[in-house]
C-alpha positions as CSV (number, residue, x, y, z in Angstrom):
1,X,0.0,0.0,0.0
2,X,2.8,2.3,1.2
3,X,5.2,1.2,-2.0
4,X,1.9,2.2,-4.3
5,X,1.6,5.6,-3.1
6,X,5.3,6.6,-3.3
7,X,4.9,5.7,-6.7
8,X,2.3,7.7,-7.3
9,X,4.0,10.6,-5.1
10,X,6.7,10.0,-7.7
11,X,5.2,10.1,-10.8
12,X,3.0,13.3,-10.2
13,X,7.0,14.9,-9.1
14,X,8.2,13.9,-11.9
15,X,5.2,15.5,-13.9
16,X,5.6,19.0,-11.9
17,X,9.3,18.6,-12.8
18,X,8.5,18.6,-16.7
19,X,5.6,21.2,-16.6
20,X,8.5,23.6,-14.6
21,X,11.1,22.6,-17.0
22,X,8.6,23.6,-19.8
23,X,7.8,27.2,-18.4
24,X,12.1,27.7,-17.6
25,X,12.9,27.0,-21.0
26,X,10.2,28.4,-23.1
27,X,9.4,31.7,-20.7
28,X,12.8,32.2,-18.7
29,X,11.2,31.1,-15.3
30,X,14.1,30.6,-12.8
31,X,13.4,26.6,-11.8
32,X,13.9,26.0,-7.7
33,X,16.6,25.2,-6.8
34,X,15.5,22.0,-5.0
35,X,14.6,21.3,-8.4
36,X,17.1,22.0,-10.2
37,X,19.3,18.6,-9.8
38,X,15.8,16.2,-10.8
39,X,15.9,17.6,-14.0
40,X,17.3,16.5,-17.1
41,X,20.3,18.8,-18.7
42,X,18.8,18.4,-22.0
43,X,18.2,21.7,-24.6
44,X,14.3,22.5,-25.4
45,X,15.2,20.9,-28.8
46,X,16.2,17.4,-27.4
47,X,13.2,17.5,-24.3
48,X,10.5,17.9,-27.1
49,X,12.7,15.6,-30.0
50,X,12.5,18.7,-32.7
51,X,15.0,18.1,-35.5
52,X,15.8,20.8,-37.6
53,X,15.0,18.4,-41.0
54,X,11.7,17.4,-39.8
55,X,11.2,21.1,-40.8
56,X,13.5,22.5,-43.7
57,X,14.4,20.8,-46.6
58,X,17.4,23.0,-47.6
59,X,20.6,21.2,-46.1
60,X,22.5,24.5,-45.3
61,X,19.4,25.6,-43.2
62,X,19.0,22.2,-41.4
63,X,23.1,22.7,-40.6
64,X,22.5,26.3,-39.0
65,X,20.0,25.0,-36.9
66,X,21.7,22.0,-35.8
67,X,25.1,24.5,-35.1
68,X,21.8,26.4,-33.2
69,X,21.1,23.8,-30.9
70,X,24.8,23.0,-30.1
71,X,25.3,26.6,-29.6
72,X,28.4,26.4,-32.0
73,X,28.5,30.4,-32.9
74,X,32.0,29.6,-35.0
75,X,29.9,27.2,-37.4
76,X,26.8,29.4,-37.5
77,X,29.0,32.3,-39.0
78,X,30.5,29.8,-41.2
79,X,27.4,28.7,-42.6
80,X,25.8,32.0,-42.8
81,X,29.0,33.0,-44.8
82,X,28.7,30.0,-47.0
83,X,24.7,31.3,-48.2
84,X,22.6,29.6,-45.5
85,X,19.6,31.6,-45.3
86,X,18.7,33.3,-41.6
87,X,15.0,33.9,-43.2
88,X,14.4,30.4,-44.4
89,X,10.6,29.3,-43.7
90,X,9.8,25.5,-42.7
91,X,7.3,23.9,-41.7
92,X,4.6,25.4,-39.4
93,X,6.3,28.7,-40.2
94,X,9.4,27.8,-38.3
95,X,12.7,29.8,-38.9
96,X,16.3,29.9,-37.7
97,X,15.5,32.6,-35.5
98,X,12.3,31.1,-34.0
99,X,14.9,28.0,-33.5
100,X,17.8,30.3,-31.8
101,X,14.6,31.6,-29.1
102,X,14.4,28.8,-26.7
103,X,17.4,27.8,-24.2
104,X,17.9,32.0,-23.1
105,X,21.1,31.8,-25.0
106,X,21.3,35.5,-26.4
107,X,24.5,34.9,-28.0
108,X,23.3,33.2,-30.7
109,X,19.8,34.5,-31.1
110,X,21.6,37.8,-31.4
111,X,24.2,36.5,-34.5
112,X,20.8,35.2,-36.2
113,X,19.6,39.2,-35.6
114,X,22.9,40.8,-37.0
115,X,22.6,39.0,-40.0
116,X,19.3,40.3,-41.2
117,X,17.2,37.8,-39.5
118,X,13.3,38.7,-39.8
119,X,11.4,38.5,-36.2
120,X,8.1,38.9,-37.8
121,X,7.7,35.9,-39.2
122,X,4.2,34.2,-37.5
123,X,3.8,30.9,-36.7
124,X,1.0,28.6,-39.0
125,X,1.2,25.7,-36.2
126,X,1.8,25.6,-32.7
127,X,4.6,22.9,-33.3
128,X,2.4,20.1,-31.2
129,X,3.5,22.3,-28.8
130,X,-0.2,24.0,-27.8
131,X,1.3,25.3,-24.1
132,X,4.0,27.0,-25.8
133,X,3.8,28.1,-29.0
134,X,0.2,29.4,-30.7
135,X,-0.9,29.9,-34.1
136,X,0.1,33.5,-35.0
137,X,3.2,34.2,-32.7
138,X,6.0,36.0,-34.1
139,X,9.5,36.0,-32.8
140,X,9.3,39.5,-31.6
141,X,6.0,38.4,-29.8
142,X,7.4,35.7,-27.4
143,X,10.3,38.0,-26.6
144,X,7.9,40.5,-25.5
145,X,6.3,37.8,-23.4
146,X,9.5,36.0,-22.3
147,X,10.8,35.7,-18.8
148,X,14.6,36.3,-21.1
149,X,15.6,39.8,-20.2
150,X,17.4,40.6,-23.4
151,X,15.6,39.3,-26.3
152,X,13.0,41.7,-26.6
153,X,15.6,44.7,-26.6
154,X,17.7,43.1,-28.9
155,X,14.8,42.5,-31.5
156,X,13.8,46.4,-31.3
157,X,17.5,47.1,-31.7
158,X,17.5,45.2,-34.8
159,X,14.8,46.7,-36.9
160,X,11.5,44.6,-34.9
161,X,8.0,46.4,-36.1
162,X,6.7,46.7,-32.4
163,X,3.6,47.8,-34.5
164,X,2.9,43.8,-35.8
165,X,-0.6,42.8,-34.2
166,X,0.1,40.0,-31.8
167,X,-2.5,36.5,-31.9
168,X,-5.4,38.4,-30.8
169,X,-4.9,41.5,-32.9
170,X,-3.3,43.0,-29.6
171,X,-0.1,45.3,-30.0
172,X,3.5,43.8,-28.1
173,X,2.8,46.4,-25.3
174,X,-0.3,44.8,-24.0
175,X,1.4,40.9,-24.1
176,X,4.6,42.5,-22.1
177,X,2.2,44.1,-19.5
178,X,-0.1,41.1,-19.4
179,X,3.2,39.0,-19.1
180,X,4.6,40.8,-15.7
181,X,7.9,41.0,-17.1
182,X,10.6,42.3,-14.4
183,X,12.3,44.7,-17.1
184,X,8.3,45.5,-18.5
185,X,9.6,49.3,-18.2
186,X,12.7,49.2,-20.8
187,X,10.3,46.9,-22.8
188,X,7.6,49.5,-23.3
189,X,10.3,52.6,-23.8
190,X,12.1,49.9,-26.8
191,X,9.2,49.1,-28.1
192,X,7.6,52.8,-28.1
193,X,10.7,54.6,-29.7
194,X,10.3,52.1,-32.4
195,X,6.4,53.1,-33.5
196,X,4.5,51.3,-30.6
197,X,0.9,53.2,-30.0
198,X,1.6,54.0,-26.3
199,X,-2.8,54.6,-26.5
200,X,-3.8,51.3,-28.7
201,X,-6.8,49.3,-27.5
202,X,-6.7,45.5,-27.2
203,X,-9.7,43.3,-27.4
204,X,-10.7,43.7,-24.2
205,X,-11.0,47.2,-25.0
206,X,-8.3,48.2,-22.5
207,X,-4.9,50.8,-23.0
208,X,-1.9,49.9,-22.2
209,X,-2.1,51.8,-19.2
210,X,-5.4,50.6,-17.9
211,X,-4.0,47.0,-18.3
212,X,-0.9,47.8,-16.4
213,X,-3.8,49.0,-13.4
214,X,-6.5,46.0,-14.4
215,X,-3.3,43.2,-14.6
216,X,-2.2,42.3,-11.0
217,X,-1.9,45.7,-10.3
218,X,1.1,46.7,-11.7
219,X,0.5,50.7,-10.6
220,X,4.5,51.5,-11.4
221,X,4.2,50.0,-14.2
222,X,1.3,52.3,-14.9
223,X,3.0,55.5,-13.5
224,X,5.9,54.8,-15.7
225,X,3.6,54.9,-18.7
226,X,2.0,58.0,-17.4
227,X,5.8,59.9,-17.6
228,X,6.2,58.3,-21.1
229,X,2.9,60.1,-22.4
230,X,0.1,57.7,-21.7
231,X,-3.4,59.3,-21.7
232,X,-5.6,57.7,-18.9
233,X,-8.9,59.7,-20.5
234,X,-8.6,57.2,-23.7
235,X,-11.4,54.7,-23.6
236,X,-12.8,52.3,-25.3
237,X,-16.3,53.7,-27.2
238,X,-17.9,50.7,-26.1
239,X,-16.8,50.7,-22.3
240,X,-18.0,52.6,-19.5
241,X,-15.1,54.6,-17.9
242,X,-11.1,55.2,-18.7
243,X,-8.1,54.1,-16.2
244,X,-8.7,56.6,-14.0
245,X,-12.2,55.3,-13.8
246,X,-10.9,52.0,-13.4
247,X,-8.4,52.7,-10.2
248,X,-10.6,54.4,-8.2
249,X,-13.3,51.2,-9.1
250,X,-10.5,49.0,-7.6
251,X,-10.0,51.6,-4.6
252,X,-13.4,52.2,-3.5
253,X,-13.9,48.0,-3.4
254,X,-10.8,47.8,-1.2
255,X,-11.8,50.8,1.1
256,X,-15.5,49.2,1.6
257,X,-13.3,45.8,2.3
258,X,-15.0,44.0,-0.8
259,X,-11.6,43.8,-2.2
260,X,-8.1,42.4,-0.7
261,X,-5.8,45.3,0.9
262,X,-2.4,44.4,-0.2
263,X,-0.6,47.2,1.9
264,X,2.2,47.3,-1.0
265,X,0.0,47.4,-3.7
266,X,-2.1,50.1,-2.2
267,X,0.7,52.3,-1.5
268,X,1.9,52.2,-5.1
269,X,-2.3,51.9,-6.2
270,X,-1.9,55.8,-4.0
271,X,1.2,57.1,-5.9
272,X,-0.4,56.2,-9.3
273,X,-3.3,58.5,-7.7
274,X,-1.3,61.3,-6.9
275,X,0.7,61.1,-10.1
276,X,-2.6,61.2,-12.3
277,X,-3.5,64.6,-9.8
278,X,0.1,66.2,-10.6
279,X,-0.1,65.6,-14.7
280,X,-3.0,67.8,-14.2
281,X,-6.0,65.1,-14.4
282,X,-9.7,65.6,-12.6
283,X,-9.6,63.0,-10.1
284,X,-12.4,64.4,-8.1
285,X,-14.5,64.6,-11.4
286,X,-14.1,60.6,-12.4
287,X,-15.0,60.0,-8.3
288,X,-17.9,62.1,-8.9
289,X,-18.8,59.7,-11.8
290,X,-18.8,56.6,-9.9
291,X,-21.0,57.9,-7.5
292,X,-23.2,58.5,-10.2
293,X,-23.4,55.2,-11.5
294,X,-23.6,53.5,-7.8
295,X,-26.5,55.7,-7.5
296,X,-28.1,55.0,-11.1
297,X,-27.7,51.5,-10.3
298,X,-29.2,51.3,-7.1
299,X,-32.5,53.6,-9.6
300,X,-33.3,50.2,-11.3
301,X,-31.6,47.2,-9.5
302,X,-32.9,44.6,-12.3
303,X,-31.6,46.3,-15.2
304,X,-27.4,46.2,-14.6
305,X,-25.8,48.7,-16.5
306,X,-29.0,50.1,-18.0
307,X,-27.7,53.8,-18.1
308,X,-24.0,52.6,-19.6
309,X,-24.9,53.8,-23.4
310,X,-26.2,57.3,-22.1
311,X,-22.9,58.0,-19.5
312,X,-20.8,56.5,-22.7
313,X,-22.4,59.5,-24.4
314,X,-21.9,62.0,-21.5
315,X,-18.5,61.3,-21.3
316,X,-17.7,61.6,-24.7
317,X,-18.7,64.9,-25.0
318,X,-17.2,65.8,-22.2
319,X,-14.1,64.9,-23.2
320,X,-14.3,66.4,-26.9
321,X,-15.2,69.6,-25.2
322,X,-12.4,70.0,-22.2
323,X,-10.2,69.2,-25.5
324,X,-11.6,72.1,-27.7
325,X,-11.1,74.3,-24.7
326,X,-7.6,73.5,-24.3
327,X,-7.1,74.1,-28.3
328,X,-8.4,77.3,-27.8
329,X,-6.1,78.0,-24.8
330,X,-3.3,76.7,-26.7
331,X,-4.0,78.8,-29.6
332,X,-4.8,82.5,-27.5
333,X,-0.7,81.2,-25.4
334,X,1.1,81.1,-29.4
């Protein structure tokens, strides 16, 4: 009885092993150290048996990839010398670079990149690979995504079009900040001096900045975007609201204790606050609105949300016409 259960105990270990073994070598998670030593010392190439000529017929192209894998940058420049083509496509969409991505081994991800290597290439199959690769990823995608530090900023620093829809027709800002990145900052700065809409709206009808706040609270994040230009007042025309909107939502459920108080997080959920009051934005007038729509709410209980098309409308206008009066201000200053 004992014997069956440690066998069991086992198996599901070893399972956990290979699912953290997947997320270290696809998404640059740092594996525990306890770990660490259970783990096979194998590349992402040989854990998931993917041979370069199961996907390019051209023999150079198979050779770069296999001096990929090996991490043999001598033979890579030889080959690449020689004619092998960096933009080759294979099967599923693969390319050399997409093969150079997993491992975090920037050296030769970088060569690839130097040598005219195209990062916005997208994916037409996931690779059988479904928890790590999608339909529609690009390069330049999963190192906006990626746990890798560098990969990202070398892609921007190598001609990447930050401006490339991602699978959901989403820009690379919103998959860094929906990623929680540690470097998300000199992410969003790369990607934006390279033609990134610091204002875009994803599918779920969010900014940037309003993801940053509605994603795990990332409020730094947020203020940082704020000093980089971010407007808070861009919204949707289909939702209800704009970050600023949104924060002081996420505020009033913590202060009426519906929501967790993180202590951390609400210090830095107060700074963003205060930093939105110094770039000169009406705090007090969003509070004012979400008053009004507790209070319109409570008017006709059965019917959620059965003023939202109306306040969509008020806000609007509002908004168009505090932006013709500072146009006019702006024109009686020159």
């Amino acid at each position: 009885m004992a014997s069956r259960f440690l066998k069991s105990d086992s198996i599901t270990l070893l399972n956990w092993c290979g699912a953290v073994l997947v997320l270290a070598v696809t998404s640059g998670c740092e594996v525990p150290a306890v770990i660490r030593p259970l783990l096979p010392s194998s590349s992402f190439h040989q854990k998931f048996n993917l041979h370069a000529a199961d996907y390019f017929e051209d023999e150079q192209v198979v050779d770069l990839c296999e001096a990929i894998k090996e991490n043999d940058l001598e033979e890579m420049r030889r080959l690449i010398a020689a004619g092998a083509d960096v933009n080759a496509v294979g099967k599923g969409g693969v390319t050399p670079l997409f093969w150079a991505f997993p491992d975090n081994q920037p050296e030769r991800f970088v060569l690839l990149l130097e040598n005219g290597a195209d990062s916005g290439v997208r994916l037409t199959s996931n690779l059988n690979l479904p928890n790590v690769f999608r339909v529609g990823d690009t390069v330049m995608h999963l190192a906006g995504r990626s746990q890798f530090p560098t990969q990202f900023l070398e892609v921007m620093k190598h001609g990447g079009d930050p401006t490339l829809p991602g699978r959901y027709g989403d820009s690379v800002l919103h998959e860094i900040i929906r990623a929680g990145v540690l470097n998300a900052n000199e992410r969003m700065a790369a990607a934006i001096a390279n033609g990134a809409d610091l204002n875009e709206i994803d599918h779920l009808e969010a900014t940037p900045i309003e993801t940053a706040v509605g994603r795990y609270g990332q409020y730094d994040l947020a203020i940082e975007l704020l000093e980089m230009g971010a407007d808070p007042t861009v919204a949707s025309d289909e939702r209800l609201g704009n970050t600023i909107h949104s924060v002081l939502v996420i505020k009033r459920s913590v202060d009426n204790r519906r929501g967790v108080k993180i202590p951390r997080e609400y210090a830095s959920m107060q700074r963003f606050i205060s930093a939105l009051r110094s770039e000169g934005y009406d705090v007090d007038q969003a509070q004012e609105d979400i008053e009004r729509w507790a209070k319109l709410s409570k008017q006709n209980p059965g019917r959620p949300g059965w003023f939202r098309e109306g306040e969509i409308l008020r806000l609007k206008n509002r908004k168009a016409r505090l932006e013709r009066e500072a146009r006019r201000r702006s024109q009686a200053g020159d």
